[in-house]
N, C-alpha and C positions, 0 to 999 in steps of 0.2 A: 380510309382517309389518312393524308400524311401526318405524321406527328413528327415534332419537333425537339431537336434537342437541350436545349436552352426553352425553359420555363417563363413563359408569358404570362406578368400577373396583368386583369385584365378586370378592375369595375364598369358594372352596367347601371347604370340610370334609371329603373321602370324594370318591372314584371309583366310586363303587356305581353303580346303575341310574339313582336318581332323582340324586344329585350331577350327573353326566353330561347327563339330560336336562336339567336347570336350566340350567347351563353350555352346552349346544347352543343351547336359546330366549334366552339372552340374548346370545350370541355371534350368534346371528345378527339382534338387533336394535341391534348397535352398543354393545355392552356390552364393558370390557377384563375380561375370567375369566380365573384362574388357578384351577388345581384343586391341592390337595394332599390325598396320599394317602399315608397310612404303611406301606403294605406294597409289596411289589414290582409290583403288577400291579394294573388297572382291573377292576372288574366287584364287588367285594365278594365276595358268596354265589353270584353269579352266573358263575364263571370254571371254566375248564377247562385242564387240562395236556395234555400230550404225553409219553406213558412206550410206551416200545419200538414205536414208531408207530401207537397207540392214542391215539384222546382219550377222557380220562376228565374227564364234566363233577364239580364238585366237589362233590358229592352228586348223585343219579337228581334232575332236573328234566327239564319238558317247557314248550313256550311252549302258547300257545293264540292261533289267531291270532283270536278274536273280540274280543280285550283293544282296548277303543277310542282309551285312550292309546296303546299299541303301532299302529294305525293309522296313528294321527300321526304320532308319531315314525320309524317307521322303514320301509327299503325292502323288503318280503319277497322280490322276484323276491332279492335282492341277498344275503340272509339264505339262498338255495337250499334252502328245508324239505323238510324230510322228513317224511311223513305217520304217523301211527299210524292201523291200522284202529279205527274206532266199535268201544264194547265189551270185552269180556274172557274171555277161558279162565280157567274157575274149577277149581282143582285142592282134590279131595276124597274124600276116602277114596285108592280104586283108581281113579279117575273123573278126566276134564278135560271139565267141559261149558264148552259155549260161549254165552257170553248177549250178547245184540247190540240194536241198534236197526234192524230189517227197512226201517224205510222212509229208513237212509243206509248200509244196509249189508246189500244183496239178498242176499247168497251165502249170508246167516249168518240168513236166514228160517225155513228149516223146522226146524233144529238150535234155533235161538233157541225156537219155538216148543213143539219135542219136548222141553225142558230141563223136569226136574223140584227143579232147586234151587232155582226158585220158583213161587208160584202163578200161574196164569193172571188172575187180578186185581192182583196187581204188576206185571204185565205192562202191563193196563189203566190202573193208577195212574199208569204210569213215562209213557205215551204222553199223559196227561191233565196233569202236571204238566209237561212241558215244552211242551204248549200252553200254560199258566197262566204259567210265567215268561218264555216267547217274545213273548209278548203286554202285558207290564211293559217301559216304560224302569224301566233299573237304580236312578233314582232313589226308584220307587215299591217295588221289591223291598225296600233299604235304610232304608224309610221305616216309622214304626211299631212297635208294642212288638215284641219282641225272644224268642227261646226257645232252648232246644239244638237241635240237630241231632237229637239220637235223640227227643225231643217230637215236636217236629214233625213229624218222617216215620210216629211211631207214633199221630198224631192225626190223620194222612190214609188211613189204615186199613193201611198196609203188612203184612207178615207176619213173625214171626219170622224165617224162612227168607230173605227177601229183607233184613233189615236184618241174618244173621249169616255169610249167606254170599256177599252181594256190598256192600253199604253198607258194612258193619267196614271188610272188605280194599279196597273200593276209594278212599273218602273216607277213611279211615284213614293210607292211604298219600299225600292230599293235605294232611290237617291233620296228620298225627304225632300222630294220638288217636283210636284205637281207640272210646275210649269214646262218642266221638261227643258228647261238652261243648261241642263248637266251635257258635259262635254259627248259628241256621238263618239269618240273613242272608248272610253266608257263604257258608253249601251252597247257597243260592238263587242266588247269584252266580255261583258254580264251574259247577251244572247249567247257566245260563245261556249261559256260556261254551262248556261240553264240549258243547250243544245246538246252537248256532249256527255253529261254528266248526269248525275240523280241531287235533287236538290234537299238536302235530309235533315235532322234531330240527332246527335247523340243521346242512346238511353237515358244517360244520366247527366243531360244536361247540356251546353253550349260550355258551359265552366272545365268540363273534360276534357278538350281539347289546350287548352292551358296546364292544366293537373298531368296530361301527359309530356308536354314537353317539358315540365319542371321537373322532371322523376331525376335523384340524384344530383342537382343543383343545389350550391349553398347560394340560399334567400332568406335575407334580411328584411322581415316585412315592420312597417310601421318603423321604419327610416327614412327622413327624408332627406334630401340634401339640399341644403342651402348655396353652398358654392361650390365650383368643381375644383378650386385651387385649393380646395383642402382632402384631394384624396388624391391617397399615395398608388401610382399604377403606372406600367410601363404603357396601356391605354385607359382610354377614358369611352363608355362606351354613353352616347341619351337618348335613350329609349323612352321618352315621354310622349305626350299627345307634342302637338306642335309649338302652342302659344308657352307652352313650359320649355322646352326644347331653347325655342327664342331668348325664354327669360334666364336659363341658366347659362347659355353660350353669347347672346348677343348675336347671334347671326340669324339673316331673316328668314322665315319660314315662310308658310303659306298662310295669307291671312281669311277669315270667314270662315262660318261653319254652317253646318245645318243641323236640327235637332229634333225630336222626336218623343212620345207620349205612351207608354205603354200600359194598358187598364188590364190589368188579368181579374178575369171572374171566375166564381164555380160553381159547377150544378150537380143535376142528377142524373139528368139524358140529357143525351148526342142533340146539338141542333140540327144536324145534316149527319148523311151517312159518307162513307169516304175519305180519301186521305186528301184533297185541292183546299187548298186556299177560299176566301169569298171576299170577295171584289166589290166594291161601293161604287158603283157606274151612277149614282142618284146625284142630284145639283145640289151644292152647300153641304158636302158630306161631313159629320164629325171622325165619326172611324173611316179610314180608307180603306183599309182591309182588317180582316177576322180571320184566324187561324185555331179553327179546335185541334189545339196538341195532342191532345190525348187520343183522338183518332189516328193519328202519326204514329206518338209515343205514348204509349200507355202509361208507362214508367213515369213521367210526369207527375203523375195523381195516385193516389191510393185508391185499392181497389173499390170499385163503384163512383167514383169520381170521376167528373171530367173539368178539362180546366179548358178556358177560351181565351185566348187574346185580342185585344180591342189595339189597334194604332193607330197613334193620333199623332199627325204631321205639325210637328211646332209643340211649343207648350203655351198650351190655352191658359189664358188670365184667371182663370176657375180654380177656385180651391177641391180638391181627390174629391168630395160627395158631391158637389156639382158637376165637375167635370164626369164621374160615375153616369148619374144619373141622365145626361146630356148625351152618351153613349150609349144607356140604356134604350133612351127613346128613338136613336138612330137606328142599332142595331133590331129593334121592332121596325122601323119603318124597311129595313131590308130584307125582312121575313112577313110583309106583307101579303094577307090570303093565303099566306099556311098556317092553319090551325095549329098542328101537330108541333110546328115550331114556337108558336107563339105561347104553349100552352108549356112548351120545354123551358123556353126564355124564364116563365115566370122561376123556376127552380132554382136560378141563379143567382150568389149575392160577390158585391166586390171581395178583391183578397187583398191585392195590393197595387199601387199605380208608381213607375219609374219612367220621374221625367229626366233625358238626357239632352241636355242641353247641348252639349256637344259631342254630336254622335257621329259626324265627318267632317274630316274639311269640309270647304269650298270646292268643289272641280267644273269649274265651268269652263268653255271652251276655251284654247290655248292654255292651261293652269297646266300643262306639262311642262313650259317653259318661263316657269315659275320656282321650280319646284328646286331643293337644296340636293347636291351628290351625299353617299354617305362620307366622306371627309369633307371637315370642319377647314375654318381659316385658322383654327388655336393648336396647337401641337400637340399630339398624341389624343387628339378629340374626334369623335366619330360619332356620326348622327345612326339611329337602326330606328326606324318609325315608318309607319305610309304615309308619311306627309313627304319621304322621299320619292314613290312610287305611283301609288294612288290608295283610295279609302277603299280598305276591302282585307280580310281574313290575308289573301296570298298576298298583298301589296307589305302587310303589315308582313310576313314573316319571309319576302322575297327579300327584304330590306333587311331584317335579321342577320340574312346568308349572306349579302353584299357586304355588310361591315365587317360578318368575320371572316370572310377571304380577304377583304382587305388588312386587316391585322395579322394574319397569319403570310399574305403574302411579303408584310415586310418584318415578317419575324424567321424569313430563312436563313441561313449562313451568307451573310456579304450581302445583305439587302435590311439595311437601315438596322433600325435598332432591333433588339433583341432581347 
């Protein structure tokens, strides 16, 4: 990377994904950064704690490691992932069938195929559309008019049956909208992703991916900043969620969000074997989906432990023992007619519940042309957020890279200031 001879001093706004990357690329071309960040800890949306030697990340997230800014930026051996198996157990009625992609996930071939929760032409469609978007760079996916999620998939013929008993629960549980309004450039994206890639756990947490891009950055945590016209910087970088962004520049952001519910419990046995997901295909679901970590990531739990995650789309009006318990009796009703499981259930007790109220923007269709450049109207102010891109891990640290190329491209000799 080029470095510069003339010293860019250089405040960021936020310790989030994209603040950090910002701060990392210019840090390492000769830039002086300082980060401030108002709350205790790095990472934004993206952090995890440590409660009775479990880590709990701070809502169910998973990385993807096809994200091409996350290529960049970070070192995955170093990141120590954990895999999820391609695929999902769909729980329905008295029933868990298994729906998979046979050709990265051989075991789950004949099962995949004997499944009757969808038609053998979904089948067909699923295998033909991920040729179709393996075969786009991502700039032509995102290019061009714009529709929902639930259009698009029902104008490539899909089925009832495949759009309410694995599309809801599965993209559901990525956008926090069931309804499926989330922009199809988007889902075009995300397939893109879950197609190419492995969809994983760092060992140690969702938090590690933050803890590495911080490595050598001076952060100022539990600063906040009230006005930007009281800091001294040849830039100004805001790295906040949106609605902060707005409120510190005055310039409009994207407005609405979506939000989400996370119930971690702990037991003593596995309720399922394997590394998939389980999916709530059932009518009036509380949990959408169930994720036992600890079959992924061991590391999660202390030895003989297993932790499970419960998500819940929105935040329910229920106070954490009501809402627990309201989960409890769904998450039975999904393990209906398995003893083995039901008798595992009982082992389990809550640990902790984190409601994120704002866990994405808005991205409903056309919300691309919506959306703010990283330069501001204010002089020497630069926006680094996904509310420039889109909501998502790369969105947030593709925007990182875009604000600090743009500072460094006018920090050369005979190109603006310096």
């Amino acid at each position: 990377m080029t470095r510069y001879n003339s010293v860019v001093k250089v405040i960021i706004v936020g310790a989030g994904l994209a603040g950090l990357t910002c701060a990392r690329q210019l840090q390492k071309s000769g830039a002086e950064v300082v980060v401030y960040e108002k709350s205790d800890g790095i990472g934004g949306r993206v952090r995890s704690d440590l409660v009775e030697g479990f880590t709990l990340d701070r809502g169910f997230q998973v990385f993807f490691t096809a994200y091409p800014a996350a290529k960049r930026q970070l070192d995955y051996a170093a990141l120590d992932l954990r895999a999820f198996e391609p695929g999902a157990l769909i729980a329905q009625g008295d029933r868990r069938h298994l729906l998979s992609d046979p050709s990265r996930d051989p075991d789950a071939l004949i099962p995949s195929l004997l499944t009757g929760i969808v038609t053998t032409q979904d089948k067909y469609r699923t295998w033909r559309l991920s040729g179709e978007v393996g075969a786009k760079p991502i700039s032509a996916l995102l290019d061009g008019p714009d529709e929902t999620t639930e259009r698009f998939l029902k104008r490539r013929g899909f089925s009832p049956l495949f759009m309410e008993n694995f599309i809801r629960p599965f993209f559901g549980g990525i956008f926090l909208d069931r309804s499926l309004q989330t922009s199809a450039r988007v889902f075009q994206f995300c397939w893109k992703m879950l197609s190419e890639g492995e969809t994983t756990l760092p060992a140690r947490g969702m938090g590690a991916i933050a803890a590495q891009l911080a490595e050598g950055l001076d952060i100022r945590l539990e600063s906040p900043v009230e006005n930007l016209a009281s800091l001294d910087a040849d830039a100004v970088i805001v790295a906040t969620a949106a609605p902060e962004a707005a409120r510190l520049t005055g310039v409009k952001t994207p407005e609405g969000s979506v939000s989400t519910t996370t119930l971690y419990f702990v037991g003593k046995v596995p309720l399922w074997a394997g590394r998939k997901i389980l999916l709530n295909a059932n009518c009036d679901p509380v949990v959408n989906q169930a994720a036992l970590l600890t079959n992924t990531a061991p590391e999660y739990a202390p030895r003989g432990e297993h932790l499970l995650s419960a998500s819940v789309i929105g935040i329910p009006d229920q106070d954490d023992d009501a809402l627990f318990a309201a989960a409890l009796t769904d998450l039975r009703r999904m393990f209906t007619g398995d003893i083995t499981a039901q008798s595992a259930l009982a082992t389990y007790r809550p640990l902790r519940a984190y409601r994120i109220p704002y866990a994405q923007f808005a991205q409903p269709k056309n919300f691309w042309q919506q959306l703010p450049t990283n330069q501001t109207t204010l002089p020497k102010t630069y926006f680094a957020g996904e509310f420039t891109a889109a909501s998502s891990i790369n969105g947030a640290m593709r925007s990182g890279e875009k604000a600090a190329e743009e500072i460094l491209a006018g920090a050369r000799p005979g190109h603006g200031e310096s």
